[in-house]
C-alpha positions, 0 to 999 in steps of 0.5 A: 531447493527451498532456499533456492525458491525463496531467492527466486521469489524475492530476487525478481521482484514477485514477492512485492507482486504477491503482497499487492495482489494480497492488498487488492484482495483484501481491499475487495473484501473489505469493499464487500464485507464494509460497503452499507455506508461504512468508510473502508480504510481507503487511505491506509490501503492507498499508503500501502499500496504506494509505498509497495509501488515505490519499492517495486519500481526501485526494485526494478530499476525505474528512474527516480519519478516512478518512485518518488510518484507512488511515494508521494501519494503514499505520503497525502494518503497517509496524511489524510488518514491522520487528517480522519483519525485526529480527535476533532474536540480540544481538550483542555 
């Protein structure tokens, strides 16, 4: 029965669904906890949250541009997280 649940859970596609409510509220508790004057860490959760729309439109079939859409912001958010990340002194 167990196993039943879980192939139903990941065969439809709602465990994906599961994860990105689970980043959204994450994402909200973070905006609460974070928000006097903190930078969130907004584009690691964008990344996320793309790579989880793309693999959620694959999933359901979608044509190539709604995967490869969410792909794409996942890759700038991914690199204007480095961009923030990256030591602005050089070190010789």
């Amino acid at each position: 029965m167990m196993m039943n649940a879980m192939n139903e859970l990941f065969g439809s596609g709602h465990a994906i669904d599961l994860v990105i409510a689970v980043l959204a509220a994450e994402a909200l508790l973070l905006w609460v906890v974070l928000r006097r004057g903190h930078l969130l860490p907004l584009p690691t959760l964008l990344a996320g949250l793309g790579l989880l729309l793309a693999w959620r439109a694959a999933h359901s079939g979608a044509g190539w541009v709604w995967i490869a859409l969410p792909l794409t912001i996942a890759g700038l958010a991914h690199g204007w997280d480095l961009w923030h990340r990256w030591p602005r002194t050089t070190h010789r």
